[in-house]
C-alpha positions in Angstrom: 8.1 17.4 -109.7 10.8 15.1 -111.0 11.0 13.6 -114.1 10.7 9.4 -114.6 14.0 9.4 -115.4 15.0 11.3 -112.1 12.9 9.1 -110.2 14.9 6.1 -111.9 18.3 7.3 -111.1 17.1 8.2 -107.4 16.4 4.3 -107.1 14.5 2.9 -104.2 11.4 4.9 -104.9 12.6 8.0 -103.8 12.1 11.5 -105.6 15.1 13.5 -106.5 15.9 16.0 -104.4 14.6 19.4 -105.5 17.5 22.6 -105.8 17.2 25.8 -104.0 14.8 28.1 -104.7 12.7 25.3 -106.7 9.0 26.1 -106.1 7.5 23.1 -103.9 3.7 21.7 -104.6 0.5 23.3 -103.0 -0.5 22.0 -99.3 -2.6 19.2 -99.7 -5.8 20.3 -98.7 -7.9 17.1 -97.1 -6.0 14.3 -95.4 -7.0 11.9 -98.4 -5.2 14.4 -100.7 -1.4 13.8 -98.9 0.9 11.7 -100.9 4.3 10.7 -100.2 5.4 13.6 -102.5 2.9 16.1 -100.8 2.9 14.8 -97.4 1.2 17.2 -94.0 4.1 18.3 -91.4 2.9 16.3 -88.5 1.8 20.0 -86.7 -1.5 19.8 -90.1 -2.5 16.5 -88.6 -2.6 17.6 -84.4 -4.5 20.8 -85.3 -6.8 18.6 -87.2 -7.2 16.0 -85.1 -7.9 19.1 -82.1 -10.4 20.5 -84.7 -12.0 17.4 -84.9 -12.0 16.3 -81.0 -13.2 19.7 -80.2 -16.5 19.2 -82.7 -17.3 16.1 -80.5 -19.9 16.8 -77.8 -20.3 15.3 -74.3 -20.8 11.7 -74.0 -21.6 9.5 -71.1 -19.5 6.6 -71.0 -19.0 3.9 -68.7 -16.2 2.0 -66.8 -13.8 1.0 -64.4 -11.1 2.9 -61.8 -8.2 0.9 -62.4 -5.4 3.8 -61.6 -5.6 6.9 -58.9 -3.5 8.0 -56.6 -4.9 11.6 -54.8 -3.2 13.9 -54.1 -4.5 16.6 -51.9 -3.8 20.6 -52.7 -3.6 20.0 -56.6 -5.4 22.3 -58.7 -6.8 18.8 -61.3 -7.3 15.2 -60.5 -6.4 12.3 -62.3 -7.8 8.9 -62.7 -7.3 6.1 -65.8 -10.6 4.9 -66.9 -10.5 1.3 -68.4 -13.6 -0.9 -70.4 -14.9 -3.7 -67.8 -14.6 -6.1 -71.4 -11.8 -5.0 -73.9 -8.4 -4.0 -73.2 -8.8 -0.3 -73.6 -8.6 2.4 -71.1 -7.8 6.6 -71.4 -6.7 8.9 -68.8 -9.4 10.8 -67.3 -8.9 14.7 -66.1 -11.8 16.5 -63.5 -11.6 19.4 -60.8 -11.3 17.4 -57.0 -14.6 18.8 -56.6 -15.9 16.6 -59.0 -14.6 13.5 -57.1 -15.9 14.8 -53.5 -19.3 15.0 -55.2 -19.3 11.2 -55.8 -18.6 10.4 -52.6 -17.5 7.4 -50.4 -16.4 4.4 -52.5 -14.7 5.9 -55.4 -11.5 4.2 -55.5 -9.3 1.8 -58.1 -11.5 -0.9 -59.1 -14.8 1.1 -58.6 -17.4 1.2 -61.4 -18.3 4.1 -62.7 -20.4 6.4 -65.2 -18.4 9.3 -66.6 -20.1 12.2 -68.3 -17.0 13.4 -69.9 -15.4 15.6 -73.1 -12.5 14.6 -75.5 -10.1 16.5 -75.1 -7.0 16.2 -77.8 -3.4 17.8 -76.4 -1.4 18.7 -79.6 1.6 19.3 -78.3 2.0 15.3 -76.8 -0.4 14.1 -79.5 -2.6 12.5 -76.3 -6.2 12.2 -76.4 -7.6 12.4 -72.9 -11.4 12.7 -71.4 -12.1 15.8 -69.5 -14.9 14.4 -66.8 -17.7 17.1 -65.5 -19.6 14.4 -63.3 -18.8 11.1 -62.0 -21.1 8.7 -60.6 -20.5 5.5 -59.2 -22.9 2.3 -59.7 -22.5 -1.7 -59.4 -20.0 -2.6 -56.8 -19.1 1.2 -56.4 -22.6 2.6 -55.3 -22.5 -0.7 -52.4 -19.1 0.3 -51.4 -20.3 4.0 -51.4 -23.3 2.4 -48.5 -20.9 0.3 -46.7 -18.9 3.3 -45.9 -22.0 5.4 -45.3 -22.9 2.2 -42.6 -19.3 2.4 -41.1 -19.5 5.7 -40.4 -22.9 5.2 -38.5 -21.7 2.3 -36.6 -19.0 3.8 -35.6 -20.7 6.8 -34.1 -22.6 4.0 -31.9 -19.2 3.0 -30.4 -19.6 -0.6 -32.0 -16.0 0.0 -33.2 -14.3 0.8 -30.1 -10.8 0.1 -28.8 -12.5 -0.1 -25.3 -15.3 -2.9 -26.8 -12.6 -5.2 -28.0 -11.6 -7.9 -25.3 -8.0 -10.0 -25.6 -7.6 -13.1 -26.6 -7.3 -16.0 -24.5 -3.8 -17.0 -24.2 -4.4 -20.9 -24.6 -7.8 -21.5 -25.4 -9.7 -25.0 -24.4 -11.6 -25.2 -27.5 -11.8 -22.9 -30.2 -14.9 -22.3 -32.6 -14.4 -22.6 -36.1 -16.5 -20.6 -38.8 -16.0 -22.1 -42.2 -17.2 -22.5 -45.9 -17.9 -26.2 -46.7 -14.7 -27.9 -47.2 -13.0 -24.8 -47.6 -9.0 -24.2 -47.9 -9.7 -22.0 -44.9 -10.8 -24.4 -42.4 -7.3 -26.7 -43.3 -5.6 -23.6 -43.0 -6.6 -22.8 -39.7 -6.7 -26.2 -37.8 -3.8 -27.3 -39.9 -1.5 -24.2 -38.9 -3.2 -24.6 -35.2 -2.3 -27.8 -34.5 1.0 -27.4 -36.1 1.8 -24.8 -33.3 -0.1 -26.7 -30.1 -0.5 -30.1 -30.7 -3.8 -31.7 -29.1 -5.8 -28.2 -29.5 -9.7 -29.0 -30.3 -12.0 -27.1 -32.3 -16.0 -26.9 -32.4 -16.3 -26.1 -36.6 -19.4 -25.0 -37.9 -19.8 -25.2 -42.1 -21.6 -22.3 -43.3 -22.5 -20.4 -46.3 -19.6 -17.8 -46.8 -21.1 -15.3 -49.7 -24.4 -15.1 -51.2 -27.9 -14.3 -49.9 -27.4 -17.7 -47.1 -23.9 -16.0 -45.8 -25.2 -13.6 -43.2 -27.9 -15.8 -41.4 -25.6 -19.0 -41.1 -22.8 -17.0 -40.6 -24.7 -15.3 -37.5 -26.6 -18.1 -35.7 -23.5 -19.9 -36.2 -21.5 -17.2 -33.9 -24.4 -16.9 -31.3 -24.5 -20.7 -31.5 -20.4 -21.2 -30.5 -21.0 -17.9 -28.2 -23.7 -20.3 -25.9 -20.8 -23.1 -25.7 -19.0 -22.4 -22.4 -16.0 -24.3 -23.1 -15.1 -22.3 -26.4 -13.2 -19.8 -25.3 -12.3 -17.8 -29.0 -14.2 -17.5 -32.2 -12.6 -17.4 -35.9 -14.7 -16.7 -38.6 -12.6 -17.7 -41.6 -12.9 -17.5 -45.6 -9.7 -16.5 -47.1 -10.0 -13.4 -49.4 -12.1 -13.4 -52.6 -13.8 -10.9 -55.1 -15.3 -7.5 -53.5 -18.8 -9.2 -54.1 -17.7 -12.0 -52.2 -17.1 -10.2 -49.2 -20.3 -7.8 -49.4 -22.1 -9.9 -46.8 -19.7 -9.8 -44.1 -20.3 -5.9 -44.2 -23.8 -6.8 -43.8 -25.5 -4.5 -41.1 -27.2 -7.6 -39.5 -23.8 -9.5 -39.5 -21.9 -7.0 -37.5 -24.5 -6.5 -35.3 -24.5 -9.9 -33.9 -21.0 -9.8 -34.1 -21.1 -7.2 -31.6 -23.6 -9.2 -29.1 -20.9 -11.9 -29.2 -19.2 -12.3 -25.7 -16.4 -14.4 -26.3 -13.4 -12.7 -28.0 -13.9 -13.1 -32.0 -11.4 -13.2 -34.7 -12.3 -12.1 -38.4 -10.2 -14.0 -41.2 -12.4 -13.2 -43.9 -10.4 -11.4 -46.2 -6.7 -10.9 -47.6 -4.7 -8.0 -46.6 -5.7 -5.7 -48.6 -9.6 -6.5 -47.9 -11.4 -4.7 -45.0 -15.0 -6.1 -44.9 -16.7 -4.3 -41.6 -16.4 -7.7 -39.7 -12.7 -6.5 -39.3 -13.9 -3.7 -37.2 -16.4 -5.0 -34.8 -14.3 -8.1 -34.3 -12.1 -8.7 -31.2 -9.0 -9.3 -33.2 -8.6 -8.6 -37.1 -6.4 -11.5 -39.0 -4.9 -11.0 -42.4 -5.1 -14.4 -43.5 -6.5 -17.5 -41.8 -3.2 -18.6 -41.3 -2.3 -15.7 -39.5 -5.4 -16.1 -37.5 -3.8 -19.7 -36.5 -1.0 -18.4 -35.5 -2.8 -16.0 -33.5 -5.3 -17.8 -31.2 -3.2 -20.7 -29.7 0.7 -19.9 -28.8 3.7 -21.9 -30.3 4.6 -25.1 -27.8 8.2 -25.3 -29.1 8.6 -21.2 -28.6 6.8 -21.3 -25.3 9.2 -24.3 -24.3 12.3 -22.4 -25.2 11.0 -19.2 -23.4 10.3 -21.4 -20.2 13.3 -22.9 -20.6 15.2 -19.6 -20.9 13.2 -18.1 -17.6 14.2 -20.8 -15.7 18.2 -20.7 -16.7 17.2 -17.0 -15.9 16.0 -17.8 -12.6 18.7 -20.3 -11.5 21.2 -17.7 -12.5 19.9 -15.0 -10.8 19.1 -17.1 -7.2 22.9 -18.3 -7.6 24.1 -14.6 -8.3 22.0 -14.4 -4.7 23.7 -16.7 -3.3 27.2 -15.9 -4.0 26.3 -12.2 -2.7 24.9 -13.2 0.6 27.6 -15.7 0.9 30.2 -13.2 0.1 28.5 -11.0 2.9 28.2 -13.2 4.9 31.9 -14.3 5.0 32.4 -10.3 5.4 30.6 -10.6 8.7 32.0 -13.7 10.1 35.3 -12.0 9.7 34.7 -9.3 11.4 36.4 -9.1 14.9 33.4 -8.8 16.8 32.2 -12.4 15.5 35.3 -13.9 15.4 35.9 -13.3 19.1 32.7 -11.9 21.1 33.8 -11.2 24.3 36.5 -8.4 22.7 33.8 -5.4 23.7 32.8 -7.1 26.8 36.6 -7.1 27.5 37.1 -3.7 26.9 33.9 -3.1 29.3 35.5 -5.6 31.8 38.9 -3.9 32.3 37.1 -0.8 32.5 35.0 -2.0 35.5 38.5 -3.4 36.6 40.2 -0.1 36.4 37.2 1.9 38.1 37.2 -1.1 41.0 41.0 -0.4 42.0 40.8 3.0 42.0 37.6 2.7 44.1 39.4 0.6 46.6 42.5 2.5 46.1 40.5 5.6 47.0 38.7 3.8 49.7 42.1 2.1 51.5 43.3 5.7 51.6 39.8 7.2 53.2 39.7 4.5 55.7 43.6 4.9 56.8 43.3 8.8 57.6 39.8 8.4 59.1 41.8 5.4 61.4 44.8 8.0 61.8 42.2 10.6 62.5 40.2 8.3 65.1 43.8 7.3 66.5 44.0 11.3 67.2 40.9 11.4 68.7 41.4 8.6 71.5 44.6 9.7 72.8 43.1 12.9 72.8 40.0 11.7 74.4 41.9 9.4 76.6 44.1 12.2 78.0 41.4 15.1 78.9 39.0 11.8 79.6 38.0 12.2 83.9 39.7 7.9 83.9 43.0 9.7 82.9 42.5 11.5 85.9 41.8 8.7 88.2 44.7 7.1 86.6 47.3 9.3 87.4 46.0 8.8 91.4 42.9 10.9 92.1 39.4 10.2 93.0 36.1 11.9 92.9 34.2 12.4 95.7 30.1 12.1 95.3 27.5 12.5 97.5 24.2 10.1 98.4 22.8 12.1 95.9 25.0 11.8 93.0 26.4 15.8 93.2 30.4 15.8 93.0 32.0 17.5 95.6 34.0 20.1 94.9 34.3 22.5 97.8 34.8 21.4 101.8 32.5 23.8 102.4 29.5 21.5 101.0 29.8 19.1 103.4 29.9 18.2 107.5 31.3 16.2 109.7 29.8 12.7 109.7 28.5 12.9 105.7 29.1 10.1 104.2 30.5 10.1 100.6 31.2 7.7 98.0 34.7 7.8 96.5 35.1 7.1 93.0 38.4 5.6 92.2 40.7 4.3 88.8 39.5 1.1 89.9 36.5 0.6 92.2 34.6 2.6 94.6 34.7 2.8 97.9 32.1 5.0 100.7 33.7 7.1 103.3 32.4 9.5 106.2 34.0 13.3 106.8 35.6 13.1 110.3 36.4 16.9 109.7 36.6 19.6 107.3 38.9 22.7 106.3 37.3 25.5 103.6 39.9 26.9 101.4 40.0 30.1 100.2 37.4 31.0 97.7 37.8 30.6 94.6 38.2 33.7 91.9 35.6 35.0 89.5 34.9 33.2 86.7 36.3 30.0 88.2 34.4 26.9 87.7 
């Protein structure tokens, strides 16, 4: 202990500093006994607090899910539990078991009762909960329902890719679902209109939450479904609470959703809600503006891109045109085109060449055949019976046509019939004189 007049000279309050080897004061012994003199190392006050936190048994208490993030394969999970009034909220540590026990729903901003156990860590001075059930109830327990009712429509195919039917790409009229003067319904004709000027809509004003929300909201979509000239649907609301959008998960509404015909757009929620309307709808929009710019096509973008395709077009028939001209020049200046006859030509003096040697080959034929023939006369002409006759002899015939040839074969007093070079003449055998006769083999 120091001495007032230590404590004086120390100034500021502060003891003296005590030497070494002074002995120092007892431990205090309860926390009300600690004094700035006798103060707990900070290690007294965590293993109290533990001894305390551990007397403490298991409470239920209730809340909200306003942090988790899981994470599959971990050995603990861990979710921040808040108060749905004050601003006060602890870290809250369970087995995943524990969590796939609660089932569907359980999620930040779920409401929840906790059946939990303080626990205090020393070593980070944290106080934490340590949760052995979790249950959820308000909002929770009809999110937990929905998703029970999501998973049996969707094992009746009412979800199906193969359900869903595209959107028209200009419709004539469109049908408008809306809340009563609702930020919605300016949204989406506003944003429309902006895009294709002159597009009408058939709006129907309608409960969009509480207990009127899912009978309006339905014979309004069967009503625009009858209307043959509205060609898309848009139910719109524009986000709101999770409350809010508990009726367009209503079993009833997606059902008739589902009997619509004409291709339905759902704009009920922000991006970040998913009401089951989303699912069953044709076409899911993230805003009602987005749904806008969904169901009618921009004018300005389609005139550019028509615009575009027909630049396109021209350009490509001119291309065309300056190919087949190019060929075609390619052609015409061909020889062939430029002077036709040139093969016929060819053909021509062909013919020519094969025609003189033809009558070439045919002069000389007919001159040896004439020399030939030539032959053949004078050799005709000179054993030829006139050649005889010419040279001064005659031939003697009698009245019945038989040549004479020997004396013997005729008497005195026949009468013959002389045949001479030139003429005939008929003369009678005064006499006769057989030669000798003639030798074997003569004729």
């Amino acid at each position: 202990m120091t001495t007032p007049q230590q404590h004086s000279a120390n100034g500021a309050g502060r003891p003296a500093p005590r030497g070494p080897g002074a002995p120092g004061p007892a431990a205090a012994a309860r926390a009300a006994d600690t004094t700035r003199d006798n103060p707990w190392p900070l290690r007294r006050l965590t293993e109290n607090i533990k001894v305390y936190v551990d007397r403490m048994s298991e409470m239920w208490v209730e809340g909200q899910v306003v942090e988790y993030k899981p994470r599959p394969g971990t050995k603990m999970a861990f979710f921040v539990l808040r108060d749905t009034e004050a601003d006060t909220s602890m870290t809250v540590s369970t087995f995943p078991g524990v969590l796939d026990r609660t089932g569907p729903g359980f999620d930040e901003g779920a409401r929840v009762v906790v059946r939990v156990k303080p626990t205090f860590w020393e070593r980070r001075g944290t106080l934490n909960l340590r949760a052995a059930e979790v249950h959820l109830q308000g909002i929770g327990d009809l999110l937990a329902r929905i998703e029970e009712l999501r998973r049996a429509l969707d094992a009746e195919g009412l979800f199906a890719e193969g359900r869903k039917v595209p959107l028209p790409f200009l419709p004539r009229r469109v049908g408008l679902i809306c809340g009563r003067n609702a930020k919605a319904k300016d949204d989406v004709i506003v944003n429309a209109t902006a895009r294709w000027p002159g597009i009408t809509f058939e709006i129907r004003e309608v409960a969009v939450q509480g207990p009127s929300c899912v009978p309006q909201v339905s014979a309004a979509m069967a009503e625009l479904d009858a209307l043959p000239e509205v060609d898309v649907i848009v139910v719109a609301r524009g986000g709101g609470a999770v409350e809010d959008l508990l009726p367009f998960s209503d079993e009833a509404l997606v059902r008739a959703a589902a009997a619509v015909r004409t291709p339905l757009v759902s704009a009920i929620g922000h991006e970040g809600d998913a009401p089951l309307l989303d699912l069953v709808a044709d076409y899911r929009a993230s805003t009602p503006t987005d749904a806008a710019r969904r169901i009618v096509p921009d004018r300005q973008r389609e005139h550019d891109g028509l615009a575009h395709a027909v630049s396109q077009m021209r350009a490509a028939v001119g291309s065309r045109l300056a190919r087949e001209r190019e060929h075609l020049t390619l052609l015409a200046s061909r020889p062939v085109l430029l002077r036709p006859t040139a093969v016929l030509e060819q053909h021509r003096a062909l013919v020519d060449a094969q025609a003189m040697r033809l009558a070439q080959s045919v002069s000389r034929r007919l001159a040896i055949e004439r020399t030939e023939l030539t032959r053949a006369q004078a050799t005709l002409a000179a054993i030829s019976p006139q050649a005889t006759l010419d040279r001064g002899y005659a031939m003697l015939r009698t009245p019945s046509g038989d040549l004479v040839r020997d004396a013997a074969a005729v008497q005195k007093g026949d009468l013959l019939e002389a045949v001479l070079a030139r003429g005939r003449l008929v003369a009678q055998v005064f006499g006769t004189n057989p030669g000798p006769a003639a030798p074997s083999g003569t004729p």
